[in-house]
C-alpha positions as CSV (number, residue, x, y, z in Angstrom):
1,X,-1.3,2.5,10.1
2,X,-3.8,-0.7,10.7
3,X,-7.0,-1.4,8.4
4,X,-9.1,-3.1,11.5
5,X,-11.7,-5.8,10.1
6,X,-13.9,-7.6,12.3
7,X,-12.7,-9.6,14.9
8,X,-11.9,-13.3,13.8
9,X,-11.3,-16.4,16.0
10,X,-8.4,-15.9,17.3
11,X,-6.0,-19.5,18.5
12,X,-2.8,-18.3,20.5
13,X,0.3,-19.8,20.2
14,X,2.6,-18.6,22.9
15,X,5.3,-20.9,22.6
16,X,8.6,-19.7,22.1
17,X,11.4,-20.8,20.3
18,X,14.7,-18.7,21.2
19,X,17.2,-18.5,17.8
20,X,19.6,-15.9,18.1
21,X,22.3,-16.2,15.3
22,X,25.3,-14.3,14.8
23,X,24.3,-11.3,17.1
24,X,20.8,-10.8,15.3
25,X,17.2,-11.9,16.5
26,X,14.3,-13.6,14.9
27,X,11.2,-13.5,16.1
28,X,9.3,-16.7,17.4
29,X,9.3,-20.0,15.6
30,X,10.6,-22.5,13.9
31,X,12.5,-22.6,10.3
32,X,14.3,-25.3,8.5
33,X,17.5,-23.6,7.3
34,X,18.6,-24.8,4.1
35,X,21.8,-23.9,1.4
36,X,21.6,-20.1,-0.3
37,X,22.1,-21.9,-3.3
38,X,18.8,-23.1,-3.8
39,X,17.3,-19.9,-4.0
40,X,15.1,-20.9,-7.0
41,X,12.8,-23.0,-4.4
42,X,12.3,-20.6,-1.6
43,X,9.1,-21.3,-0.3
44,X,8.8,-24.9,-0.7
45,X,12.0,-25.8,1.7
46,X,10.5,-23.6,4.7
47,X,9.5,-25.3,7.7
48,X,5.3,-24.9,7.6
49,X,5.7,-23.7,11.2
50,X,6.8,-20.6,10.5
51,X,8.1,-17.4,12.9
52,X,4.4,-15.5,12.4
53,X,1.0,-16.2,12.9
54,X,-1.6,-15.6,10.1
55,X,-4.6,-15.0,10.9
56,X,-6.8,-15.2,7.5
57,X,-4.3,-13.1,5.6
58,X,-5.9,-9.6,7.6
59,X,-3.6,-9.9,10.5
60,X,-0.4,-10.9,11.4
61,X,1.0,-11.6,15.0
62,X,4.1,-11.9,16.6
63,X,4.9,-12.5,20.4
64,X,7.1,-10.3,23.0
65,X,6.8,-10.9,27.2
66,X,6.4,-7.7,29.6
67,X,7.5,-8.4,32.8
68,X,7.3,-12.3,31.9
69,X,4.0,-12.2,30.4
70,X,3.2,-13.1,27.2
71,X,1.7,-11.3,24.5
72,X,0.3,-11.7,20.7
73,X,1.3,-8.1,18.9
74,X,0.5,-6.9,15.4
75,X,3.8,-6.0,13.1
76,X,2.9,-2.9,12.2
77,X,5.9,-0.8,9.9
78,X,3.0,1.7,9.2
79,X,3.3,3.1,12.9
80,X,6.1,3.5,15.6
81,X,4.4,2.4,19.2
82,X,4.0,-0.6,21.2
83,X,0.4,-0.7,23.1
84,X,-1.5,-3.6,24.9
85,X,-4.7,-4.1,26.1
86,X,-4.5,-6.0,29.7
87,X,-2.8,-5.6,32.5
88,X,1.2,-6.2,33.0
89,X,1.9,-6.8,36.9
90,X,4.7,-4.5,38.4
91,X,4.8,-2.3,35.4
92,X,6.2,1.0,36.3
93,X,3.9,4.1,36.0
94,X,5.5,6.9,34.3
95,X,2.6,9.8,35.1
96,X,2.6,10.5,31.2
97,X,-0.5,9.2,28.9
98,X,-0.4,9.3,24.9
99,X,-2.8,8.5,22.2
100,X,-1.8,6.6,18.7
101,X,-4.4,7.2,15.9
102,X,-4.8,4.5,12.6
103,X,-7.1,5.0,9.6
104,X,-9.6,3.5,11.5
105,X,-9.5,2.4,15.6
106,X,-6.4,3.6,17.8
107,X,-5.5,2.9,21.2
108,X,-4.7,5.2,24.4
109,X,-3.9,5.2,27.9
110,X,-1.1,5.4,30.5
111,X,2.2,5.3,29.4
112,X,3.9,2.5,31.6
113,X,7.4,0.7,31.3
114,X,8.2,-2.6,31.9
115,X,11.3,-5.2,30.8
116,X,10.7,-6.9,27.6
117,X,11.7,-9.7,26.2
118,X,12.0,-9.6,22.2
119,X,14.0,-13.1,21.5
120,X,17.0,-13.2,22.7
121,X,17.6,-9.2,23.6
122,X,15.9,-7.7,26.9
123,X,14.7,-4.5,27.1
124,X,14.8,-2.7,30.5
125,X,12.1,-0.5,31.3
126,X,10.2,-0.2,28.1
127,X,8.1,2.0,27.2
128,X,4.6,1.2,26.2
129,X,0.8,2.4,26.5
130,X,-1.6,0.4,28.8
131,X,-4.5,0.6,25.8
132,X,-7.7,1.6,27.9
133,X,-9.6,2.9,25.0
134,X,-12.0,-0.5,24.7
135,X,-11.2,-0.4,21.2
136,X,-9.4,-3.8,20.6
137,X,-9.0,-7.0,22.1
138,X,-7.7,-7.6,25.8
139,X,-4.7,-9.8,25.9
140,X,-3.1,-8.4,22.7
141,X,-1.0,-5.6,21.5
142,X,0.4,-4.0,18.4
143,X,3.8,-3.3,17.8
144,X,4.9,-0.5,16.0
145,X,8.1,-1.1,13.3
146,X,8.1,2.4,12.0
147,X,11.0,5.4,12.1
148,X,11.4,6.6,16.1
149,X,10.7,9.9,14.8
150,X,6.7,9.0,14.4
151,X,6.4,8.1,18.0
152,X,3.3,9.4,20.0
153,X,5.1,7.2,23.3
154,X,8.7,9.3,21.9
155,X,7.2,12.9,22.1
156,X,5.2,12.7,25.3
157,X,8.3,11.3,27.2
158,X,10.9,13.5,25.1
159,X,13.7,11.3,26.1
160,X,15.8,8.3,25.2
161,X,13.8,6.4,27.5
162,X,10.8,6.8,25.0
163,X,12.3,5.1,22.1
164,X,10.9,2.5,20.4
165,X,11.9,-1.1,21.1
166,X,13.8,-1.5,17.6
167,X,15.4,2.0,18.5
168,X,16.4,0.6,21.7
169,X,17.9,-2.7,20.2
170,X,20.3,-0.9,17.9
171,X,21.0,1.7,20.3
172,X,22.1,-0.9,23.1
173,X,23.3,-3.9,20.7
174,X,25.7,-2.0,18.6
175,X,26.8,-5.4,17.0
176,X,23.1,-6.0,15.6
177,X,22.8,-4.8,11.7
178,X,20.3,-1.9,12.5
179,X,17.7,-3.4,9.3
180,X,14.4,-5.8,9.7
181,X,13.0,-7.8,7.3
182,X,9.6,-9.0,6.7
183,X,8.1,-12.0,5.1
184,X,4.2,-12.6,4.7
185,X,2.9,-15.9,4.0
186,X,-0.5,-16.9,2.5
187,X,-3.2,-18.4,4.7
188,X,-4.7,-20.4,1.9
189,X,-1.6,-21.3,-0.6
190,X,-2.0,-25.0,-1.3
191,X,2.0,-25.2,-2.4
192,X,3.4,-23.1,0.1
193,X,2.1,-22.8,3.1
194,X,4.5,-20.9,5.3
195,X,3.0,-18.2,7.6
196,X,5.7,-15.6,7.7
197,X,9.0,-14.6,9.1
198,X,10.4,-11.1,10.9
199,X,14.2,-10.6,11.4
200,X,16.1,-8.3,12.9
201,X,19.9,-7.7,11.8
202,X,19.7,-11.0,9.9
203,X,18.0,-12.4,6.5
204,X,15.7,-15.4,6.1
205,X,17.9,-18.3,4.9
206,X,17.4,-19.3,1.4
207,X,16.4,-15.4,0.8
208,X,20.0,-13.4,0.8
209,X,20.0,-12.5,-2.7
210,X,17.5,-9.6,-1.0
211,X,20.5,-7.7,-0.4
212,X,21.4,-7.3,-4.0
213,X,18.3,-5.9,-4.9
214,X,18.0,-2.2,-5.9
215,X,18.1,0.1,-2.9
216,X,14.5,2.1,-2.4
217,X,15.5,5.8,-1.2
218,X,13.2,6.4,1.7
219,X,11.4,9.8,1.3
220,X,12.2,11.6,4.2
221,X,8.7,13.7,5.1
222,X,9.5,14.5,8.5
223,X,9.0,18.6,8.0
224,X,6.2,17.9,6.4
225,X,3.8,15.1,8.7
226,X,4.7,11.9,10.0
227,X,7.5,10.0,8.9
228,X,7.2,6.6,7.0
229,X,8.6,3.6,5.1
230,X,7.7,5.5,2.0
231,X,9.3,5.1,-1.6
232,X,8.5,5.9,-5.0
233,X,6.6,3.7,-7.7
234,X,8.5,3.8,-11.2
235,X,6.1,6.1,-13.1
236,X,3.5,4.4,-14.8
237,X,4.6,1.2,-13.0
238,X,1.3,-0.8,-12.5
239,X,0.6,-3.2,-15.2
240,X,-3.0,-3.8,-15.5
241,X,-5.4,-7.0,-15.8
242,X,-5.3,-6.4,-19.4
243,X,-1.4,-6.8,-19.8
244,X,-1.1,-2.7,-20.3
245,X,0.4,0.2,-18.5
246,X,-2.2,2.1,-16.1
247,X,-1.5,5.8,-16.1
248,X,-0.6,7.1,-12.9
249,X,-0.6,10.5,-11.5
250,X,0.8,12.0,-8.0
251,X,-1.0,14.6,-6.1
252,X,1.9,14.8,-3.7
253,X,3.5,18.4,-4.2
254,X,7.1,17.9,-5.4
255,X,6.6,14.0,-6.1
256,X,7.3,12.9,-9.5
257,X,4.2,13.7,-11.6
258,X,3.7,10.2,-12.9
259,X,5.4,8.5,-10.0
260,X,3.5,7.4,-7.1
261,X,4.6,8.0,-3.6
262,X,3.9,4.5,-2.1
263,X,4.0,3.7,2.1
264,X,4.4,0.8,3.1
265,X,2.4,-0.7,5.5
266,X,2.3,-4.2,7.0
267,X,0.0,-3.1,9.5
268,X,-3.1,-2.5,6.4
269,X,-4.9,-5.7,5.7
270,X,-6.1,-4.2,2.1
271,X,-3.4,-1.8,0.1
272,X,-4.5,2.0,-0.7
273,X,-4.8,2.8,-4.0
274,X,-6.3,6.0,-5.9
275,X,-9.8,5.3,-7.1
276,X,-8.5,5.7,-10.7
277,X,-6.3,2.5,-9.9
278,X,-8.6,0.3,-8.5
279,X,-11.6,1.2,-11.5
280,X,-8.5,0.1,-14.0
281,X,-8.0,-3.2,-12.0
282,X,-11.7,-4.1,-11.2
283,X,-14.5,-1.8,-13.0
284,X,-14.1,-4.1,-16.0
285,X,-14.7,-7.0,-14.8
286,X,-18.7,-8.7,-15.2
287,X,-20.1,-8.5,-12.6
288,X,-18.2,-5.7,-10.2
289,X,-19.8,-3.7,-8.3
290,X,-18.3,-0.9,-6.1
291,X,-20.1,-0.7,-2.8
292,X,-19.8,-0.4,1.0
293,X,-19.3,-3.7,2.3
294,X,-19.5,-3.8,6.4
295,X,-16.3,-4.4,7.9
296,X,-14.0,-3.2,5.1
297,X,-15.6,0.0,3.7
298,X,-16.3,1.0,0.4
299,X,-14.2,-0.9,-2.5
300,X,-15.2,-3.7,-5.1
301,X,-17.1,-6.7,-4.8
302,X,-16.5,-9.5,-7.8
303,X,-16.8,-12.8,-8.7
304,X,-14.5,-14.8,-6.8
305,X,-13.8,-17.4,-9.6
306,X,-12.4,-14.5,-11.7
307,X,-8.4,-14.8,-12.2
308,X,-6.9,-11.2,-12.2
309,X,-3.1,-10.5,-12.7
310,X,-1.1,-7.4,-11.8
311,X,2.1,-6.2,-11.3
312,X,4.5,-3.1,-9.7
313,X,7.1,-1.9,-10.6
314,X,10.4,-0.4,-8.3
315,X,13.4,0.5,-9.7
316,X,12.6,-1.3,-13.1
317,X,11.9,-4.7,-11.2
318,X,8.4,-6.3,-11.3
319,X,6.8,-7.8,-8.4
320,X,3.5,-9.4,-9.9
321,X,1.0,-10.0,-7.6
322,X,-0.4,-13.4,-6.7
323,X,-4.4,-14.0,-8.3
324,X,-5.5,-14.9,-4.7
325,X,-3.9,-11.5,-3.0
326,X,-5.8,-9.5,-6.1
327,X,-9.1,-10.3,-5.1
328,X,-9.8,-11.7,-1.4
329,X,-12.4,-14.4,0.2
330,X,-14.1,-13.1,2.8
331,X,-16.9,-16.2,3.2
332,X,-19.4,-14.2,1.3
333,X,-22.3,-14.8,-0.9
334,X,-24.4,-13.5,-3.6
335,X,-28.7,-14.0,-3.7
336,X,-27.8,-17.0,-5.9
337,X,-25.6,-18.6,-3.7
338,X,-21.9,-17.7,-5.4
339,X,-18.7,-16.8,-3.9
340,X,-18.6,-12.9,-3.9
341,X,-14.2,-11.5,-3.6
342,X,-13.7,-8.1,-2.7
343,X,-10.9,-6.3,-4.8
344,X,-8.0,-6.5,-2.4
345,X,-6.7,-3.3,-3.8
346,X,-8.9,-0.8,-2.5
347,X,-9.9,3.2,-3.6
348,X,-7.7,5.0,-0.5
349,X,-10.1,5.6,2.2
350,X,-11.0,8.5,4.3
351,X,-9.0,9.0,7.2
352,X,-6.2,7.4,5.8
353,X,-5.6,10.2,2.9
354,X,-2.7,12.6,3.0
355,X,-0.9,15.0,1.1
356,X,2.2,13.5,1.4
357,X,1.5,9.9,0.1
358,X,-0.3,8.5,-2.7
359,X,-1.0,4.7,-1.9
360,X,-0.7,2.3,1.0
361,X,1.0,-1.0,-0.1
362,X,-0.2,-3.3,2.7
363,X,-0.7,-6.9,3.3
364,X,-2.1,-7.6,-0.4
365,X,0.7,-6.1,-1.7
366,X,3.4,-7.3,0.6
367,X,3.1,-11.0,0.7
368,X,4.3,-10.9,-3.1
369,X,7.3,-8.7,-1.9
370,X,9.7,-10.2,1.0
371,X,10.6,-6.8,2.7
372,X,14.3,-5.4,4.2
373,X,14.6,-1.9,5.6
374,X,17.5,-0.4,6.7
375,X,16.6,2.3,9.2
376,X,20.2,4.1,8.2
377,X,20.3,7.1,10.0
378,X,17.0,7.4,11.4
379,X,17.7,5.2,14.5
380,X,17.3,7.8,17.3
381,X,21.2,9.4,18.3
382,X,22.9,8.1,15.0
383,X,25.3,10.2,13.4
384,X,24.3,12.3,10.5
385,X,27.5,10.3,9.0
386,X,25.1,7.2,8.7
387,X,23.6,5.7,5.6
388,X,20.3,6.8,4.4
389,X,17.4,4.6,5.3
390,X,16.8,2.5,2.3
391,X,13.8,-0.3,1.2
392,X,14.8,-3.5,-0.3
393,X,12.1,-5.9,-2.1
394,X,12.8,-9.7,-3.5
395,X,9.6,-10.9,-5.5
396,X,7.8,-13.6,-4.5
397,X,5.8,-14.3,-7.1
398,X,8.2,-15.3,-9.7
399,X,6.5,-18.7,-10.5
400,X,3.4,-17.5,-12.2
401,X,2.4,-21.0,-13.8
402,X,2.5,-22.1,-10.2
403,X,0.3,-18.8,-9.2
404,X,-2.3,-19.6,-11.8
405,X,-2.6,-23.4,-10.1
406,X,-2.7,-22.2,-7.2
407,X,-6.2,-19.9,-7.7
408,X,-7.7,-22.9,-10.3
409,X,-6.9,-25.1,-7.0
410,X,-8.3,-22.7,-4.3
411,X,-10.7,-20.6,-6.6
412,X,-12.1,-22.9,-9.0
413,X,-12.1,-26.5,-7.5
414,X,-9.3,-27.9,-10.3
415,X,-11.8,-26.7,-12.6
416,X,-9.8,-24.1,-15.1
417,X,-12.0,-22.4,-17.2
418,X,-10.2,-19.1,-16.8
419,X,-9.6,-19.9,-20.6
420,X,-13.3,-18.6,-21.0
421,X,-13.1,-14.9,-19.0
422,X,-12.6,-11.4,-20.7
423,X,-12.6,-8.5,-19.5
424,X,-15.7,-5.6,-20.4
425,X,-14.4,-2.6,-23.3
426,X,-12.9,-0.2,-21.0
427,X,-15.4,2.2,-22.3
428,X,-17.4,1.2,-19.3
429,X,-15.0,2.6,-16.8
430,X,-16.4,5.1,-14.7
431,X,-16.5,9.1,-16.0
432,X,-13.5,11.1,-15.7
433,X,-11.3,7.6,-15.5
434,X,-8.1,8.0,-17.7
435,X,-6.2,5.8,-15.8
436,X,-6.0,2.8,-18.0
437,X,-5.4,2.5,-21.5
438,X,-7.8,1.4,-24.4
439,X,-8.2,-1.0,-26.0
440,X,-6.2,-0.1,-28.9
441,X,-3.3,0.2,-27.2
442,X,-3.4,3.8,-27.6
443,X,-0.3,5.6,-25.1
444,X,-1.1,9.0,-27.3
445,X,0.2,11.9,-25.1
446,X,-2.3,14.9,-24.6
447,X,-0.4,16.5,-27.5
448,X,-0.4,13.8,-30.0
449,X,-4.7,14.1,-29.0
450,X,-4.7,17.5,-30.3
451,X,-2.6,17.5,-33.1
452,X,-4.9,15.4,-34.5
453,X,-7.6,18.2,-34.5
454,X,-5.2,21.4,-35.0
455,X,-6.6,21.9,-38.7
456,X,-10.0,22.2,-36.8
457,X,-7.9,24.8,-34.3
458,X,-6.3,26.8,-37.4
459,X,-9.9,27.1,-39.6
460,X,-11.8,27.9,-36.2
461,X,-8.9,30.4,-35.3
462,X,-8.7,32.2,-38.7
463,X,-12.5,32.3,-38.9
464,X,-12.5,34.1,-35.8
465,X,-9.7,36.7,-37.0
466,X,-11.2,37.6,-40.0
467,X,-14.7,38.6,-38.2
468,X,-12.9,40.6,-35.8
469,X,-10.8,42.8,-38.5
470,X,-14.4,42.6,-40.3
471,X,-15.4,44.6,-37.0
472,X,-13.2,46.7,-36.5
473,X,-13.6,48.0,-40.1
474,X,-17.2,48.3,-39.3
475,X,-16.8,50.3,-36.2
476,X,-14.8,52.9,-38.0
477,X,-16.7,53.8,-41.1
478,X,-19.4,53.6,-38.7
479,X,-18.0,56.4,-36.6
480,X,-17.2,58.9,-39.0
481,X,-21.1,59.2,-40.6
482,X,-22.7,59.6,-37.3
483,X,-22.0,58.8,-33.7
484,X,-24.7,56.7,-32.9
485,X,-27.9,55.2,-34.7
486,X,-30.5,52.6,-33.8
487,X,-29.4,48.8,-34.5
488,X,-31.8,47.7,-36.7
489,X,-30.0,44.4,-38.2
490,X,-29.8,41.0,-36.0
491,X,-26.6,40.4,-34.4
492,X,-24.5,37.4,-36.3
493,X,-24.9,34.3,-35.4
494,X,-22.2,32.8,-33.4
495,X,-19.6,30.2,-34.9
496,X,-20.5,26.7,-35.7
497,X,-19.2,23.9,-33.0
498,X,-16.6,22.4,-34.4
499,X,-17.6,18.7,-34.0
500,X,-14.7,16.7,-34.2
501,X,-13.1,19.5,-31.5
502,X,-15.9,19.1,-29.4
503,X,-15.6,15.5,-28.7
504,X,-12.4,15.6,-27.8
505,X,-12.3,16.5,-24.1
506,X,-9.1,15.2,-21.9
507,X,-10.3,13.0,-19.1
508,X,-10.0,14.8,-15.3
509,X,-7.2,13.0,-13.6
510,X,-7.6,11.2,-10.0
């Protein structure tokens, strides 16, 4: 999938730099390589010229050649096909077209092949569509680095021949570790700024402790829709602005009930969330507003000078998010001349809902989470013998004294007064919001609720038995003195409310 913004300046780089180590690939750029031992220091010892280009932290771009010529693609694990839009000279026609859909935008056109170059490996005669739609920008592309299985280019062709590039790598290069990483930099980090890196069969040096991290199951949803790099939250495992658990709830069918089934997606510039999650991140801060802003949608708009921290949770390892990926800068201002942040995390939007997921972890989400997926058996003609795909995730936020200068830096001019913020009782989140807890700390279960009103329940309960026998009795004397006779007393009034029950009505869950 893609979140498209509004088109930015865009300044190409096509250089390439070629680096193909022990039979694996990286993709374009330059890195300073240092000891594994270091790991503590990641970021700072990377070249600043890294192997991706950032463009404002809402898209990032890679390069590949067709037939020689070069072209600036999207990594995108949220889909599974390559399409440009401009012309490729002596690019073979295969008399097949095929459409690929995102939450918002898509592409279509002829489906053409052509050899491509992908550092270091070429690909004979691959498959791609010619992007006629007029819906993005001539001269660039999007590659998808999703499961062949998803593949619009796949289906129409119905052959080998229609696999996806990463499909065809491992296929032909049976030496090459069939598992890509992904690394997101941060446009505006003042201590480390280092766009990004994509590998394929290899890890970024200075990062292979990634392999020892837990191993994600990927969901496998391919009977059901299309087939992602989807994995399940711990349950309950956001940790909110205010240091507390928010409650989370799956609407997936057959999904653990508190467990949310999470995509992800490097593709989405701003990560999916139920509207019940973003309210507990954003609704209590002053000043936020949820609106439609144009370009993005409807989400949250805040003061960009407020510090928000939050954190996931996979596999009982947190990956906290950085302050400046919370909230994002898009240049805007309010009537009084301040810097207005929309809440990076935003309510899942139409067209990009589905039964079979619950949230979108984009770009937000993933530059705080260097990324390795192991496509296991899912690479088109593997055995059934072959591992099951898996997600790995190293944080990257583990310095949060240096994450906090970083936002007074960027955010605040040097000026911390984050000393001074709170955030607003969360009696002011929105009706029917039980996703966040209060501010008492109060985890009570539905049945500790009740049980706190179940002398209520019994007196209200043997009330209502005792009129009931009181009837019957009644009706029976009644009906031996005559079968019928005019009503002549008023009916009984009804029972009193029971007050305390009354105000005790369970939130409706997102």
């Amino acid at each position: 999938m893609k979140y498209l913004t509004a088109s930015l300046p865009l300044c190409l780089s096509l250089l390439l730099d070629l680096a193909v180590q022990s039979n694996a690939i990286k993709i374009h750029g330059v890195r300073t390589p240092r000891d594994e031992s270091f790991s503590l220091d990641r970021r700072a010892a990377m070249s600043s010229s890294g192997d991706l280009r950032n463009d404002q932290d809402l898209k990032y771009f890679t390069n590949i050649s067709l037939n020689d010529q070069p072209f600036p693609v999207l990594i995108d694990t949220g889909s599974s096909d390559l399409y440009i839009a401009g012309s490729i000279a002596g690019a073979g026609n295969t008399g097949k077209s095929a459409k690929v859909s995102y939450a918002i935008g898509g592409a279509s056109g002829p489906v053409l092949t052509a050899k491509m170059d992908f550092e270091g490996f070429t690909i004979m005669d691959q498959a791609f569509i010619l992007d006629t739609s007029g819906n993005n920008p001539k001269g660039e592309g999007l590659i998808g680095l999703g499961p062949n299985s998803e593949s619009n280019v796949h289906q129409v062709l119905n052959n080998k021949n229609g696999d996806t590039p990463l499909d065809r790598i491992f296929r032909d290069n049976t030496s090459t570790p069939n598992f890509i990483t992904i690394y997101l930099g941060r446009s505006d980090d003042p201590t480390d700024p280092f766009p990004g890196d994509l590998t394929i069969g290899s890890v970024v040096p200075g990062y292979g402790n990634i392999t020892s991290q837990p191993k994600l199951p990927v969901l496998d949803v391919r009977a059901k829709g299309g087939q992602h790099w989807q994995t399940l939250l711990d349950a309950n495992g956001i940790i909110g602005p205010d240091g507390k658990p928010i409650n989370t709830t799956s609407h997936v069918s057959g999904g653990g009930k508190n467990q949310l089934n999470v995509i992800m997606d490097s593709g989405f510039s701003l990560p999916q969330v139920p509207k019940s999650i973003a309210d507990a991140i954003y609704a209590r801060v002053p000043g936020a507003e949820f609106k439609n802003v144009t370009g993005f949608g409807q989400t949250y708009t805040l003061p960009c000078d407020v510090e928000l921290n939050i954190t996931f949770k996979f596999h009982n390892v947190s990956y906290p998010v950085h302050p400046l990926d919370t909230t994002l800068d898009i240049g805007r201002k309010d009537s009084s001349g301040n810097s207005v942040c929309i809440g990076a995390f935003q309510p899942i939007m139409p067209g990009a809902e589905s039964p079979t997921f619950d949230a979108i972890f984009g770009m937000g989400f993933l530059r705080n989470a260097y990324m390795l997926i192991n496509f296991g058996d899912f690479v088109d003609g593997a055995s059934s013998k072959t591992a099951d795909p898996f997600l790995q995730l190293l944080p990257l936020t583990d310095d949060l004294t240096e994450a906090h200068s970083d936002f007074v830096n960027i955010r605040l001019m040097g000026n911390d007064n984050t000393g001074n913020f709170q955030l607003l009782p969360s009696s002011v989140l929105p009706p029917n919001n039980d996703s966040t807890t209060s501010d008492n700390n109060n985890n009570d279960s539905v049945g500790s609720k009740i049980k706190k009103y179940l002398p209520y329940i019994i007196a209200g309960s043997a009330v209502i038995g005792l009129l009931l026998i009181a009837a019957v009795i009644g009706c029976c004397m009644s009906s031996r003195k005559k079968r019928y006779r005019r009503l002549h007393d008023p009916a009984p009034h009804g029972l009193e409310r029971v007050e305390p029950f009354e105000r005790y009505r369970p939130a409706r869950r997102y």
